[in-house]
C-alpha angles and dihedrals in degrees: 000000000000101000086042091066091042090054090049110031092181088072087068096055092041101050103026089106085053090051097042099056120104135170098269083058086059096043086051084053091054090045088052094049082048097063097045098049085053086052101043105028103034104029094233097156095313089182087067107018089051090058094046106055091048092043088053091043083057099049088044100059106096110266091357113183101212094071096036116135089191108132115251095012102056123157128255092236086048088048107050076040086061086035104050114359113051093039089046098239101131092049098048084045093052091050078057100066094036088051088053087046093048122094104190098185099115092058085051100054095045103027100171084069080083074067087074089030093061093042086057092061096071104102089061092073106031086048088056090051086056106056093049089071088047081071102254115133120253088274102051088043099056092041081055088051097053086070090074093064088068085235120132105180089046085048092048095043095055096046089050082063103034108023119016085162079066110045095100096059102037094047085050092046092036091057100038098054085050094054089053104062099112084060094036111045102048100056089051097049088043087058097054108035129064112226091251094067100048082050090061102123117220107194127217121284126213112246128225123221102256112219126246083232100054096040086054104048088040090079090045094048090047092059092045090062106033094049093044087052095039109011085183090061092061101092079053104050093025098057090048103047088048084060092050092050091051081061108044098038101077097210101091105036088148089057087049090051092049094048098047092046120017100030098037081050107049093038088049092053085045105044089043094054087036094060091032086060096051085058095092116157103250076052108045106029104072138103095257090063101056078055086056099055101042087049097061080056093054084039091056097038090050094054090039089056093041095066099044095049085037081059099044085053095063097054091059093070088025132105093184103059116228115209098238095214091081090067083073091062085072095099128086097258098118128211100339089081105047087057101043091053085046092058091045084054093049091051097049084047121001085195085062123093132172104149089131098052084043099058099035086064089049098054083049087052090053091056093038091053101061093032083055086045088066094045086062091052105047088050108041103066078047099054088032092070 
């Protein structure tokens, strides 16, 4: 066979895809199938699920070109990863348009709600000290602990500091947990709730009109003090509180519609093929990987489980009883777990609703996550020397 190939050189070049596969090429191929039946089928995150199954089908096709590093002959998916990954665009882009999606009004009327936000963000931590005793450096470990926030940008944006050989992984196990709140969450705040509790009614408060004013100086504020307190955080909650002001000052409404729409939607479709492209078999199937995965369970279950203790805490030293199911919508799956713990609400009693505090905690979540996010980011090169 050998001298076959060096008498005609062509059948190098023609089979080299046949002779290069092997079976972790094929299992890649199942993972990727995987995610796009979950997108298409399912409906888990399919902006993002969709992408990054066909982008890990391509990187996963034997010299394949459109991952190759080669000069002069690099790969589309190697070069948007140059482009937008490892120097953190896409993700600060992305916090853009959430930022411009995101009303924050709620959190403004009821501010002690970033209380249950911040208690969500437990798992975070004690994930990352896990991990640690797994055996991951301090980077690693922290980028492992983002997942728990139920944030993928913030967790993209981490690993693209701290661990670019992880990327892949942590972006897969970042989105798919986020996409299964509604299988996750319920089972952990059954387990630690009676049915009395997650039958506490919390009864419908009157809202006040919040200000222009006040709507407009709340994003500005929010960077002052974030980036005083962490001055690394500030591309991450910069770059999502100038979303936010495209959207509350009235004056650029063109520039809000763009980046809810246009702009969330291309850099979507480009982060999701881009990350997709980074999942190639010597990177993904390993066992640290499996770790990594079980441990952005044990990440979400742990955050989960701090706002709803967080909750049942404060009843304790409370007169007006909190239901302690709107602590898990601490976390930044918005809007997706306000409502499923609203529905929960609403089956253990359909005379229950607490849709507003819901929603007002997750809001919260949305702006804790990324604030928890620079603190990572402030304390880990520190702990790291």
């Amino acid at each position: 066979m050998e001298s076959l190939f060096l008498q005609y050189p062509w059948l190098d070049e023609l089979l080299m895809g046949f002779i290069g596969l092997s079976w972790k090429n094929i299992v890649m191929w199942g993972i990727s199938a995987v995610l796009i039946y979950l997108a298409v089928k399912k409906d888990y995150e399919p902006a993002l699920l969709l992408p990054i199954g066909f982008g890990a089908l391509l990187a996963n096709i034997p010299h394949s070109s459109a991952i190759s590093q080669v000069v002069g002959e690099e790969g589309f998916l190697w070069v948007l990863y140059k482009a937008g990954i490892s120097n953190e665009l896409f993700p600060v882009l992305i916090f853009i348009a959430i930022g411009a999606m995101c009303d924050f009004t709620p959190l403004i009327r009821r501010p002690s709600v970033m209380l249950f936000a911040a208690a969500a963000q437990f798992g975070i931590f004690a994930t990352a000290v896990f991990a640690t005793m797994l055996g991951f450096s301090f980077e690693q470990a922290a980028s492992i602990g983002i997942i728990g926030a139920a944030d993928g940008p913030t967790t993209i944006y981490v690993a693209s500091r701290f661990a670019q050989d992880l990327l892949g992984p942590l972006s897969v196990a970042a989105y798919s947990y986020m996409s299964l709140v509604p299988v996750i969450q319920p089972p952990v705040i059954k387990a630690i709730t009676t049915k009395a509790e997650r039958r506490i009614k919390m009864g419908y408060e009157n809202e006040e009109p919040v200000s222009k004013t006040t709507l407009f100086l709340f994003p500005v504020m929010v960077v002052i003090i974030s980036g005083i307190v962490a001055p690394i955080s500030v591309a991450l909650i910069g770059s999502l509180m100038f979303g936010n002001l495209l959207r509350v000052c009235g004056v650029v409404d063109n520039l809000s519609n763009c980046a809810q729409n246009e702009l969330a939607n291309l850099v979507t479709l480009l982060l999701g093929i881009t990350i997709g492209g980074t999942m190639s078999a010597e990177s993904f199937l390993t066992s640290q990987v499996a770790m990594i995965m079980l441990l952005g369970a044990i990440a979400f279950v742990f955050d989960t489980a701090g706002g709803v203790l967080f909750a049942k805490i404060l009843n304790l030293f409370s007169k007006k009883k909190i239901n302690p199911m709107i602590g898990a919508c601490g976390i930044s799956a918005f809007p997706m777990s306000g409502r499923v713990i609203a529905k929960m609400a609403l089956k253990e009693d359909p005379s229950n609703f607490i849709i507003q505090h819901a929603i007002g905690v997750n809001v919260a979540g949305q702006v804790a996550s990324v604030v928890a996010g620079g603190l990572v980011l402030a304390l880990i090169p520190a702990l790291a020397k």
